[in-house]
N, C-alpha and C positions, 0 to 999 in steps of 0.2 A: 695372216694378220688379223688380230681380233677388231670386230668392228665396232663401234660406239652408236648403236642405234637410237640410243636418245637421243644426241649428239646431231645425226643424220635427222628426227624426228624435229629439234629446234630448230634446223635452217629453213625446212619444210614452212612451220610456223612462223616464221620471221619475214620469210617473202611474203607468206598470205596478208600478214597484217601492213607490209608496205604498201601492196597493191590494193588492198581494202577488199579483197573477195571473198565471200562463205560460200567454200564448192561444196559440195551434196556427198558425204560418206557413209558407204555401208559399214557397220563395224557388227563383226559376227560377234556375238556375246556365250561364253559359255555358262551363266549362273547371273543373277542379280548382285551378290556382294561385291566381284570383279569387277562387273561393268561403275558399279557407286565411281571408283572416283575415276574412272574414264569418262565416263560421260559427262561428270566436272569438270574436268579438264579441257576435254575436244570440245563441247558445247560449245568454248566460248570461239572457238575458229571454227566449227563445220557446219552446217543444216546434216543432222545424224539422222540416218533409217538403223535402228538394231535388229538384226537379224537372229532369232534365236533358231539355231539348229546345231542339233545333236543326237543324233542317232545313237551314239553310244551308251543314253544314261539306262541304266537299270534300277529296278522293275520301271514298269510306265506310270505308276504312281509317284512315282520322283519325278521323272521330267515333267508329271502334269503342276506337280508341286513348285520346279523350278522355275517353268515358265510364266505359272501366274506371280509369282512373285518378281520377276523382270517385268511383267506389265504395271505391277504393284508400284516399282519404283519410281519408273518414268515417268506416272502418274503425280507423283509426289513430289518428287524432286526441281525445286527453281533452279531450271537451267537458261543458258544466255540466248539458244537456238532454238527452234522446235526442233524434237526429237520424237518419231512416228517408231512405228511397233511394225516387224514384218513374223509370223511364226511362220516357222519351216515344218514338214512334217515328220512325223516320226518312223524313221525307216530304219527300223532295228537289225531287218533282214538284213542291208548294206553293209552294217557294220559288220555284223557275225561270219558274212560273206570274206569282208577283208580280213579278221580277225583271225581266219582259220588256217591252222597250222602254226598260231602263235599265240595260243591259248595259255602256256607256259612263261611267256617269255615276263622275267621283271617288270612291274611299273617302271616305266621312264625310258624303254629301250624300243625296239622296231615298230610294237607293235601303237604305241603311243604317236611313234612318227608316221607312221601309214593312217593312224585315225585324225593326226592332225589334218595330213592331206586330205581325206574324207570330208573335213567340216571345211576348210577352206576353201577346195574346187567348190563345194558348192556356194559359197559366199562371193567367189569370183565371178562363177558364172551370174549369181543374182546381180551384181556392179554390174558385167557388162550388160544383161537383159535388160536392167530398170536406167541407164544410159548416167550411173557415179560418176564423177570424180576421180575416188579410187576407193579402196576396201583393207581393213585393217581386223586383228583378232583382239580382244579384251585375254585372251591366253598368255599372254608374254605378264601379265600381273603377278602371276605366279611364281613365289620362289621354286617350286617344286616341278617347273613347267621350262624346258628348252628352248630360251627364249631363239638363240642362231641359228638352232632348225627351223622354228617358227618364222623366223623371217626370209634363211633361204626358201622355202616348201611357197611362200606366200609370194616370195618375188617372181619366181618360178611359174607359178601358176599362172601373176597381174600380165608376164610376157606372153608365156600362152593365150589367154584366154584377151591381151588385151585391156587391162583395166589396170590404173596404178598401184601396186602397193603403196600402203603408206607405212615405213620405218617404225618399231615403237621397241621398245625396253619398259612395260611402265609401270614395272618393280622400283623403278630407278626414283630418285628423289621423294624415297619415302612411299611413294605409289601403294606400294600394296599396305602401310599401316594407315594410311591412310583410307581405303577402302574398308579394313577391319571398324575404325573410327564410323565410317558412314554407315558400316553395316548393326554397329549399335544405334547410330541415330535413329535409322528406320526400322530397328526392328528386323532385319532380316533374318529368314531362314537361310541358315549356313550347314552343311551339307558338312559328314567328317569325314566321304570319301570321294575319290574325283568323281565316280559317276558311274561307270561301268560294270560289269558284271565280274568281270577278272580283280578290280581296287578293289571293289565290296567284299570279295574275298579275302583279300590280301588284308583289310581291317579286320574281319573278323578276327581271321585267326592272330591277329594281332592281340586283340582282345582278349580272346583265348587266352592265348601265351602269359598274359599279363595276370589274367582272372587265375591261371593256375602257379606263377610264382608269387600270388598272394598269401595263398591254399598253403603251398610248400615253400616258407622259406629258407 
C-alpha cells in the first residue's frame, strides 16, 4: 500500500499545534535551495538545528560552496523559530568506501539508496547524541529523489538508533516550486548536478551528447 507521507506529516503537525509544543528537530539538509522552503515551513512548528553533511559532494570546492550558502540562508531568512547551523564533516573517504563496486550503477538506483543511508545514520545518530525530538531529510523535496526509500531507510534508522523519524513528501503541495521561488529570492547558488562524483559525470556527458547533436544535426 502506498503511503501518504505528507498526510502522515499533517497529523504529526496538527497534534503539535493542539498541545502548543515546539520540540527540537534536526533536519539533515542536502543544499541551501532545498532546505528554502522547508525551513518555511517547519520553522513555524519546530526549534530547527540543520545539519549539513554530505560526504558525497564532489570536488570539495562544491561542498565548501554548498555549505556556505546554507549558512548564507539561515542567516537571511525570517523564520517563526530559531534555527542554529550544525556542519558535519567532510568524509569523502566513507562515501567512496560504500560506493565501491557501484561505480556503474544509474543515478536513482542502489547506489543513491546506500548514500541516502550514509547521510541519514549520520543525522540519526546526531538526534540521538544532541537529545531531538526526532530527525527528518530536506531530500524528499526532490522530484528526482525516492521519496518511500527515504522514509523507509530514515524510519529504520529513528528505530535503531532511537530517535523519531519525522514523515515528509515535501515535493508535495508545490514544495519544491516553491523552494525554486525562494531560491530566486535569495539568490541562490543552484548546483545542475546532485553532487557526487558519478552525477557529475553522468551531466557532463549529457552535455556532451547535447553539444554534439548541435554540431551534427
Amino acid at each position: 500500500m502506498n503511503r501518504n507521507y505528507q498526510k502522515e506529516l499533517d497529523r504529526v503537525l496538527d497534534t503539535l499545534q493542539r498541545e502548543g509544543r515546539v520540540p527540537r528537530l534536526l533536519l539533515h539538509s542536502c543544499c541551501a535551495p532545498c532546505s528554502s522552503y522547508v525551513l518555511e515551513y517547519l520553522s513555524q512548528y519546530f526549534s530547527i538545528t540543520v545539519l549539513y553533511y554530505n560526504p558525497n559532494i564532489f570536488p570539495k570546492e562544491e561542498f565548501d560552496t554548498r555549505i556556505r550558502e546554507q549558512e548564507r540562508l539561515i542567516t537571511a531568512m525570517p523564520l517563526t523559530h530559531p534555527v542554529s547551523f550544525l556542519a558535519g564533516p567532510y568524509d569523502s573517504e566513507k562515501f567512496y568506501a560504500m560506493a565501491k563496486g557501484l561505480e556503474q550503477v544509474p543515478e536513482g538506483g542502489e547506489r543513491c539508496f546506500r548514500c541516502y543511508e550514509l547521510r541519514l545514520r549520520e543525522a540519526a545518530r546526531c538526534a540521538k547524541e544532541g537529545g531531538f525530538d526526532c530527525f527528518t531529510t530536506t531530500l524528499t523535496i526532490s522530484p528526482l529523489k525516492n521519496a518511500a526509500k527515504l522514509n523507509e531507510i530514515g524510519q529504520r534508522l529513528g528505530e535503531e538508533l532511537g530517535v523519531p523519524w519525522l514523515p515528509s513528501d515535501f515535493k508535495k503541495r508545490n514544495g519544491y516550486r516553491r523552494s525554486t521561488e525562494l531560491s530566486r529570492e535569495y539568490d541562490l547558488y543552484r548546483q545542475d548536478y546532485c553532487g557526487c562524483v558519478y552525477s557529475k559525470q553522468e551531466r557532463d556527458r549529457r552535455v556532451r551528447a547535447s553539444a554534439e547533436g548541435e554540431r551534427h544535426p
